[in-house]
C-alpha positions as a printed Julia matrix, in Angstrom:
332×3 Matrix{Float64}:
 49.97  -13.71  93.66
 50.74  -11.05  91.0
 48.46  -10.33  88.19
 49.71   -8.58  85.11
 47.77   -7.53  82.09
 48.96   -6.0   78.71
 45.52   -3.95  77.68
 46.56   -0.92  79.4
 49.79   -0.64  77.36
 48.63   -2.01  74.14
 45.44    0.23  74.02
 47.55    3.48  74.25
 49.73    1.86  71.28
 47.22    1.36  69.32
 46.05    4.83  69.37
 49.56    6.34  68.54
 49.18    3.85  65.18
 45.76    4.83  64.04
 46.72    8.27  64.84
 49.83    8.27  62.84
 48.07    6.33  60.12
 45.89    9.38  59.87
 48.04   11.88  59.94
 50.26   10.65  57.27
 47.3     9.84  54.85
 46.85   13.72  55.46
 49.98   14.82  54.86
 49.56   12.54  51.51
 46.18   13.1   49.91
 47.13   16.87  49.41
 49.71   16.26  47.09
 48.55   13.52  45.76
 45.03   16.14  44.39
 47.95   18.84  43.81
 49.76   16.44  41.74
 46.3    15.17  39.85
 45.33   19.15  38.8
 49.14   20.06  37.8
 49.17   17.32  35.13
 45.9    17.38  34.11
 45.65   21.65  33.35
 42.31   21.66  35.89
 43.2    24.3   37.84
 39.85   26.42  38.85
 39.03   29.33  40.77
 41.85   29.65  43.75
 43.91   26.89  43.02
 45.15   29.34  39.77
 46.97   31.33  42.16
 48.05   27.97  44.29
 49.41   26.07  41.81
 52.47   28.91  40.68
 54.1    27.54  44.16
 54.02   23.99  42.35
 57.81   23.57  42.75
 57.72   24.1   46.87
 54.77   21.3   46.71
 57.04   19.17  44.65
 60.14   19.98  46.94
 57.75   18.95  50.2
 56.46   15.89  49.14
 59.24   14.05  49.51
 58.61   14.01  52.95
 55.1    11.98  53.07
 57.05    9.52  50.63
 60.69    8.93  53.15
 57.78    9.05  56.4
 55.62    6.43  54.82
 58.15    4.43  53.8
 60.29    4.63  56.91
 57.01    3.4   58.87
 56.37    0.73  56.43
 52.74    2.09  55.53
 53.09    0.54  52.06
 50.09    2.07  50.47
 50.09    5.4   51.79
 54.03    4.96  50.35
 53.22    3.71  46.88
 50.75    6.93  46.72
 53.51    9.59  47.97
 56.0     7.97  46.4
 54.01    8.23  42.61
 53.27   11.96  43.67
 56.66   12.59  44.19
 57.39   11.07  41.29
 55.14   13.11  39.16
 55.46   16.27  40.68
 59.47   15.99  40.3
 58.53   14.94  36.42
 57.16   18.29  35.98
 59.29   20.62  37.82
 63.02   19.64  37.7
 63.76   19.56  33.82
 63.53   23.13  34.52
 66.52   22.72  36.35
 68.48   21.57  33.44
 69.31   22.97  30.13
 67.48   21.23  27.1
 68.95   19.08  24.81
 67.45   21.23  22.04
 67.93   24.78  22.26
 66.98   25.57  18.46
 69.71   26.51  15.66
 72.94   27.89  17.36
 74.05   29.51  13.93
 72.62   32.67  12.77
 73.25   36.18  14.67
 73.2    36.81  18.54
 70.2    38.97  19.43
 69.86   39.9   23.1
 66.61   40.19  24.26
 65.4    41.8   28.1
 62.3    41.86  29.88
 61.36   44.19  32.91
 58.58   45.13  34.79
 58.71   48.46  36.19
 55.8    48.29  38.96
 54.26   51.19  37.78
 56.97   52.9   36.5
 58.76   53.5   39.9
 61.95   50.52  38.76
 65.37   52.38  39.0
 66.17   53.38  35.48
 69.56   53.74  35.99
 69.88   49.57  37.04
 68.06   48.71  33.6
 70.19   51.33  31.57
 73.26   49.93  33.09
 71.68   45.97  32.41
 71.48   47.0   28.61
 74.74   48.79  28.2
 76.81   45.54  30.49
 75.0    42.85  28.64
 75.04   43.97  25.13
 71.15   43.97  24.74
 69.86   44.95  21.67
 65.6    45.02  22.33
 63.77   45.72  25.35
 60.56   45.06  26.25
 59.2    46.61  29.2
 55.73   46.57  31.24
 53.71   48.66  34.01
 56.02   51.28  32.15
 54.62   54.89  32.89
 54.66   58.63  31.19
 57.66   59.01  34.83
 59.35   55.33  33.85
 59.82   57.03  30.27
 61.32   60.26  31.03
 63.7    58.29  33.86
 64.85   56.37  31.54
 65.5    58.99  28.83
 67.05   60.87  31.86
 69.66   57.23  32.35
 70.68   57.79  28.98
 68.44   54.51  27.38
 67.94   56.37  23.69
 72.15   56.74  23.53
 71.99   52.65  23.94
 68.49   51.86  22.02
 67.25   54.91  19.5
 64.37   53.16  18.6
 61.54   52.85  19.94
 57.73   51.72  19.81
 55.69   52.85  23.1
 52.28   52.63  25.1
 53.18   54.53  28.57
 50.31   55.17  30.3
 50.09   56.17  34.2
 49.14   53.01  36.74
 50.41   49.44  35.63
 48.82   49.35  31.78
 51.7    50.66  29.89
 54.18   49.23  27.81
 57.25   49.79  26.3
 59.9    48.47  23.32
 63.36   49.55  22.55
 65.4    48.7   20.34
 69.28   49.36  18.97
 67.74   48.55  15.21
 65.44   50.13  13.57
 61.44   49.19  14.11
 59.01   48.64  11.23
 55.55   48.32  11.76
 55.09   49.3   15.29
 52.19   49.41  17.44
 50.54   49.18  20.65
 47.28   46.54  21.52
 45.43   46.51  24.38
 44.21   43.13  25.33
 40.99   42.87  27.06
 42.66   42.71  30.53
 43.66   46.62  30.1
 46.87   46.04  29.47
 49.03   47.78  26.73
 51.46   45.48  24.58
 53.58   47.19  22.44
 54.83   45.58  19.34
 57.21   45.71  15.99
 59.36   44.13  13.91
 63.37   44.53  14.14
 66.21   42.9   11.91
 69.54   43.06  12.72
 72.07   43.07  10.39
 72.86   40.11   8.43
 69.73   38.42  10.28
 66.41   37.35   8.81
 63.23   40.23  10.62
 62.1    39.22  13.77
 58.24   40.36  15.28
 58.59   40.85  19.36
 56.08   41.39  21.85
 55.88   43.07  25.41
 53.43   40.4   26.56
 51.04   41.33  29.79
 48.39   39.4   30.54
 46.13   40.11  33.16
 47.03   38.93  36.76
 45.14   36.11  38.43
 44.53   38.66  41.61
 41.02   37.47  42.37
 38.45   35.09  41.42
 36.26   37.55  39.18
 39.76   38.22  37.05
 40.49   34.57  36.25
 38.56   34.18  33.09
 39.95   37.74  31.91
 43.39   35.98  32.87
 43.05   32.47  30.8
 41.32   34.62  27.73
 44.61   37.47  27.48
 46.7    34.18  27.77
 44.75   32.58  25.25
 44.62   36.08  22.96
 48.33   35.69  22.88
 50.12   35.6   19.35
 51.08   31.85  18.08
 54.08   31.85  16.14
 53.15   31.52  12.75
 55.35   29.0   10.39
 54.5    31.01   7.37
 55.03   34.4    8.75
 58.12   36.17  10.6
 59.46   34.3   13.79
 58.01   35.97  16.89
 59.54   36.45  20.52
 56.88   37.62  22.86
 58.58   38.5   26.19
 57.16   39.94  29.34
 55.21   39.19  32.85
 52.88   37.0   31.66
 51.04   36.27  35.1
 51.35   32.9   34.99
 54.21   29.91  35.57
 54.83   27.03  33.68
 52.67   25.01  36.04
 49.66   26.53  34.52
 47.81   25.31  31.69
 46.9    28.33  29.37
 50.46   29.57  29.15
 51.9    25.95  28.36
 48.92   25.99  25.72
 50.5    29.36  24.44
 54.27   27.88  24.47
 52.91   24.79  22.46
 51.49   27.42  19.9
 55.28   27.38  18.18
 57.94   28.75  21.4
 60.45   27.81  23.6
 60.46   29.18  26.84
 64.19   30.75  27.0
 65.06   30.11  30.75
 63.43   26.76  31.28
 64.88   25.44  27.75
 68.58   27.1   29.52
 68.01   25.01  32.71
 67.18   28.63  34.48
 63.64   27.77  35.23
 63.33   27.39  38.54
 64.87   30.76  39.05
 61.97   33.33  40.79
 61.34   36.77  39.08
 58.29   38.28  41.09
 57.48   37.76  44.78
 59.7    39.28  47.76
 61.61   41.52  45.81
 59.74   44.96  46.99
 59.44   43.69  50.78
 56.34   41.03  50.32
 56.49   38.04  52.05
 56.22   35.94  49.62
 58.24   32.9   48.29
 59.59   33.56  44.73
 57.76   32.3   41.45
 58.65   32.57  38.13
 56.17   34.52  36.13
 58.22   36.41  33.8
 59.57   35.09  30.78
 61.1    35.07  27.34
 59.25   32.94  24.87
 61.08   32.26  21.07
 59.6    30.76  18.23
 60.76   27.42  17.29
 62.76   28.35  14.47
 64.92   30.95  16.75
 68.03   29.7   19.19
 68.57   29.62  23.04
 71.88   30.74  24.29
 72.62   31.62  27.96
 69.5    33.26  29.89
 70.06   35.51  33.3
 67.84   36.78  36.05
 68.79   40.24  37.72
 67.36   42.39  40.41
 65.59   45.54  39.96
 65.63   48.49  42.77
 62.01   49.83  43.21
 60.27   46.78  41.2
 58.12   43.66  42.56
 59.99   41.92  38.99
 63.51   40.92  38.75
 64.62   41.34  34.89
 65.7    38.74  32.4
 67.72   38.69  29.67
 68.17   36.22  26.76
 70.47   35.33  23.98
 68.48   34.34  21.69
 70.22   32.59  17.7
 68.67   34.37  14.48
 68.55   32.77  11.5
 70.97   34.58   8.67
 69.14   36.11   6.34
């Protein structure tokens, strides 16, 4: 007589299902809390630094969402797939150029941002960016007493004459050039320590424009973070009554977080996410780190200013790739 018995096989099944049922609740829950702080602006102490690599969470959770569903877990799938859903909601329209990119009449002004990591960024790349791409105002940060006399050395003042500037040694200076002449220039320093230098250019047949070489303080560690959100928040708000503003720079911060949306609300367009160029990393891996690209450089125009094509470029010697804009001025 043969006795059989299914316990020993059904116990060890059983195990494999509560174990998988707890595992994918864990690969779930994370982005699920990710997704909860990216839409709600509550990022706190190091989940400001996190939440730049939003687009890599967004990317990943379809995985939870395709697992869940392919195991028929059917709540653990409704809650991946909704993060998924949300995530994807906030990230990929940066993917794709804007239906409304502002007034395309007016005059073509192009606009270029660089950070020079302490002034060390080959001068000879960002002379030769300027001269290929027609730009007409540069803005330029962690730009040093050395960065200056490089550039001069490139031949920059041939290309853009004018000039309104902050160097300083380290990573606090600032720069603006320009092909037309500057009115009212200047140089701020915000309460990170950061120089932003400022003026006002028109180009011909063009109404004035006010730009800005915008550098908040960096998110590096948990005692800078409320320096970080009040530079952000210090910004300049375009101002309706007042001469349309492009502040352009490293601002420290993507558009996943909260006080620079708050600052893009405050009358701008941001030039590469409104061109469908968003997604495209400017600081990370480019000196050697190993770190995945995010985008925390960028060209912000007030509403009542056009967005044209927007490019990314490498710098030799810089942690920043360069951007540069095309931005639509009203006629005067």
């Amino acid at each position: 007589m043969t006795i059989t018995s299914s316990a020993p096989v059904a116990k060890p099944v059983r195990v494999r299902r509560v174990a998988w049922h707890v595992l994918l609740w864990l690969l779930v829950l994370p982005g699920a809390a990710w997704a909860v702080v990216r839409l709600g602006g509550w990022e706190r102490g190091g989940l400001v630094q996190l939440l730049a690599f939003t687009p890599y969470v967004a990317a990943w959770a379809v995985v939870p969402a395709i697992a869940a569903l392919a195991t028929r877990r059917w709540l653990a799938a409704a809650v991946a797939t909704i993060t998924f859903a949300l995530l994807a909601v906030a990230v990929l329209p940066r993917a794709f150029a804007d239906g409304d990119r502002g007034p395309q009449g007016g005059v073509a002004l192009h606009v270029m941002t660089s950070n020079m990591l302490f002034g060390n960024a080959d001068a000879a790349t960002i002379v030769k960016l300027v001269r290929e791409n027609d730009v007409a105002v540069l803005a330029l940060q962690e730009f040093s007493v050395n960065g200056q006399r490089n550039l001069a050395a490139a031949g920059l003042g041939e290309l853009l004459p004018y000039s309104s500037l902050g160097a300083e040694f380290g990573a606090s200076g600032s720069g603006l050039y320009s092909r037309y002449p500057i009115t009212n220039p200047g140089v701020r320093r915000n309460d990170g320590g950061f120089n932003q230098a400022y003026g006002t250019v028109q180009p011909p047949g063009a109404v004035a424009v006010t730009v800005e070489s915008a550098h908040p303080l960096a998110p590096a560690s948990l005692a800078m973070l409320d320096g970080w959100r009040d530079d952000l928040d210090a910004e300049p708000r375009a101002d309706p009554k007042g001469a349309p503003r492009i502040l352009l720079g490293d601002f420290n911060a993507t558009l996943d977080h909260q006080p620079l949306r708050d600052l893009i609300k405050g009358g701008y367009r941001d030039a590469a996410d409104n061109a469908g160029n968003g997604l495209i990393g400017t600081w990370g891996p480019y000196d050697g780190d190993p770190l995945p690209p995010v985008t925390i450089d960028h060209v912000l125009a007030d509403l009542r200013l056009g967005i044209g094509a927007v490019s990314v470029h490498n710098i030799p010697d810089s942690d920043h790739r360069a951007i540069i804009a095309d931005l639509k001025i009203p006629a005067a």
